[in-house]
N, C-alpha and C positions, 0 to 999 in steps of 0.2 A: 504493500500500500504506500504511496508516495504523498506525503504528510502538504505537498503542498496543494495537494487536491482541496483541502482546509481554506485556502484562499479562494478558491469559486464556490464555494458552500458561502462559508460567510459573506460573500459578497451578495448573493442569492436573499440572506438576510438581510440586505440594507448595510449592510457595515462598508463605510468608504475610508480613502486610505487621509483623510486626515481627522478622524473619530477619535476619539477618548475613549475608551473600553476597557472594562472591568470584568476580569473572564475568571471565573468561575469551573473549575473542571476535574473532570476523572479522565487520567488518561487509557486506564485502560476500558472506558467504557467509549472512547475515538477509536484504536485500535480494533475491538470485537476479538475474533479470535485469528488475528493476521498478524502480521510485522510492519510495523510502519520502519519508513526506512530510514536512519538514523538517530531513530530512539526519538524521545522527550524532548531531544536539543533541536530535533528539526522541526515538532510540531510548535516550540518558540520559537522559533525564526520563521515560521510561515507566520503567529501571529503577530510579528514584528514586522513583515513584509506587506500584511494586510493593511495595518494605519501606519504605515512608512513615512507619514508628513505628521502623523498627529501622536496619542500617546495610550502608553500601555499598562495596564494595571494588573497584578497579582496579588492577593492577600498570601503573605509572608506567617500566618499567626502562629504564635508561639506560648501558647496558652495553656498548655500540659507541661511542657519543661520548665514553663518560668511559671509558678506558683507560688503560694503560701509558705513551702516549704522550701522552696529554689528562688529566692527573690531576686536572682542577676540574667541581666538579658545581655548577649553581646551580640550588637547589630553585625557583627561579619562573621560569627561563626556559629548563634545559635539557629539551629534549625526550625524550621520549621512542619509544622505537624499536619500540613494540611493538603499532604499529596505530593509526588513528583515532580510533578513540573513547576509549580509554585517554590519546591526546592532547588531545585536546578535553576530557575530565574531568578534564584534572587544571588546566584554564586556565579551569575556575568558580568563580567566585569564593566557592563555598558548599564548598569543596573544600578537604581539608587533604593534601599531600604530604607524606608522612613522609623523616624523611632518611636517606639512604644514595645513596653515590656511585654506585651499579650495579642496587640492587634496591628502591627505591624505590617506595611502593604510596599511591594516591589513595583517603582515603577521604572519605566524606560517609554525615550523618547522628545516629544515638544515638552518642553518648564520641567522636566522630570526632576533635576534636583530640586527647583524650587517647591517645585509640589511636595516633595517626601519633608523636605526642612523644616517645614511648618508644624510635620506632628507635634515634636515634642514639647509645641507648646500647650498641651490638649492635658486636662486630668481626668479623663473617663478616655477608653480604648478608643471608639468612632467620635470623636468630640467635631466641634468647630474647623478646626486645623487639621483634621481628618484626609488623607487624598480623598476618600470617598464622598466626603462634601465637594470635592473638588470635580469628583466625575458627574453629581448632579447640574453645579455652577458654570460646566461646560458644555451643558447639557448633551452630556456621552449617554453611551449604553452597557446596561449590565448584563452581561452571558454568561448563564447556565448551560455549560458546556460538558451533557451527560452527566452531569450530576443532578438534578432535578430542580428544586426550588426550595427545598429548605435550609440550604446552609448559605443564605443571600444575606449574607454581614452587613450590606447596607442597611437592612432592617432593625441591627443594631441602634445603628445612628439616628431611626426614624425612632425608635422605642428611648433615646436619649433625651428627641425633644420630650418626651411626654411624662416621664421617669412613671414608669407604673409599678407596681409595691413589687414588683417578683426579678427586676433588672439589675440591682443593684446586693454584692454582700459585705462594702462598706470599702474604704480604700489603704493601700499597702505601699510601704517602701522599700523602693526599687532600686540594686544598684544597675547602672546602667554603661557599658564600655559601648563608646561613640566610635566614629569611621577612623577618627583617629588617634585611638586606643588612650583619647581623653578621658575620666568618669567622674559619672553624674551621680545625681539621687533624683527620682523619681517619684512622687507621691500620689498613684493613681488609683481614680477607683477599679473594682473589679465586677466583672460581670456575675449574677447567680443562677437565677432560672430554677431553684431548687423547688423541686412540688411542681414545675411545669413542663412540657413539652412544646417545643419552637413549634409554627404551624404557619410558616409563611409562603407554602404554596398556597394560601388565599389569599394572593395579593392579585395573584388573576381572574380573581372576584371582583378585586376593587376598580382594576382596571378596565380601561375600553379596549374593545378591539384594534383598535389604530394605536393603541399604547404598548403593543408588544409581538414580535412574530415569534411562529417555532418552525422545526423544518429541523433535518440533519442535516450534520457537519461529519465527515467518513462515517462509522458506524455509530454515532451519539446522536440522542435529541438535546439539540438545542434550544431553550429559550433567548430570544434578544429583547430586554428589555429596557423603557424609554426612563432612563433615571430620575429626571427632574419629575414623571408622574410615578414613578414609587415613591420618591420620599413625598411629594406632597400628597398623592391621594391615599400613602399610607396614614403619615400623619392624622389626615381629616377624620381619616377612622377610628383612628387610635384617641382620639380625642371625644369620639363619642364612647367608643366602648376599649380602655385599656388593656382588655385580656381578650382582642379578636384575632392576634394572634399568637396565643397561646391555648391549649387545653391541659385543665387542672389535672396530676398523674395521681391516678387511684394509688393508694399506698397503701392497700391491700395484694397488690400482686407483687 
């Protein structure tokens, strides 16, 4: 399978090459049961070929290793927990890792340093200074790329404006090693969810039909989603009813 096939799919989806895009993925649900050919690094560099004028985003999170009990993140060699290729992109050297001890996002491309710099001025993981406010404010898109729709971190940040009792388990210090093995301290809140379950494949409830395509990309469904109406027609909803995307976990099973 030749990974840059990946470029006339997503183009299929509306994605043009000077887009802001927030991609979201499983690589082995691109792949199926074939070989793509050059691994992980070529399905990044198709989507670095794809917005080749504009900018690239991966969530880098590091939110199992840097804990309660693990309070130090180093932006260049801790890992990240959340797939493949999001590990591998953030260890190009054309890559900027923004900082945050838990939600850390790799970009590459247009402002891309500027874009990552700004985390660390944020005390909650998707804060203000977030790239991912920064993928709404350009009004990019977020793709679900075979992975479905529940693990869309922008919803983080939409659930930041609204703080509802189950998002927050109070905030922690961070030691923090920068790009240039400067360190910091960190004082950031931490995400909880404890008693609930994420449930943000309803977000294409909220939305309109002109607010998002699907369609495969090699052997994945993917969602393209219009940023700037997730977070606000998340928001609006979230403001009527706090827990619409979440459902309460029976704590009998």
């Amino acid at each position: 399978m030749d990974a840059k096939t990946l470029i006339d799919d997503l183009r299929k989806l509306g994605i043009k090459e000077d887009d802001t895009i927030l991609v979201h993925s499983s690589y082995n649900a691109l792949k199926g049961h074939d070989v793509i050919e050059g691994g992980p690094q070529a399905v990044i560099d198709a989507l670095k070929a794809t917005v080749q004028e504009g900018t690239l985003m991966l969530p880098t999170l590091s939110y199992l290793d840097v804990n309660v009990d693990h309070r130090i993140f180093d932006v260049m060699s801790t890992p990240s927990c959340v797939g493949i290729l999001p590990e591998i992109f953030r260890q190009n050297q054309d890559v900027y890792r923004s900082i945050n001890p838990t939600h850390s996002i790799g970009v590459w491309g247009k402002d891309a340093k500027i874009i990552a710099s700004a985390h660390q001025r944020d005390f909650s993981p998707v804060g203000p200074s977030s790239p991912l406010h920064e993928v709404k404010r350009r009004k990019g898109k977020i793709i679900m790329l075979g992975c479905g729709l529940l693990c869309n971190t922008s919803m983080h940040g939409v659930e930041e404006m609204c703080v509802p009792s189950y998002l927050y388990r109070g905030s922690f210090d961070y030691k923090v090693i920068c790009h240039d093995k400067s360190v910091i301290n960190m004082d950031v809140l931490r995400h909880d969810f404890k008693g609930y379950q994420q449930r943000y494949d309803r977000i294409l409830d909220v939305l309109d039909n002109t607010d998002y395509q699907v369609g495969n990309v090699l052997e994945a469904k993917c969602y393209v989603l219009n940023a700037q109406a997730v977070w606000e027609k998340g928001l609006a909803i979230l403001k009527k009813d706090p827990y619409y995307f979440v459902d309460k976990k029976d704590e009998k099973k």
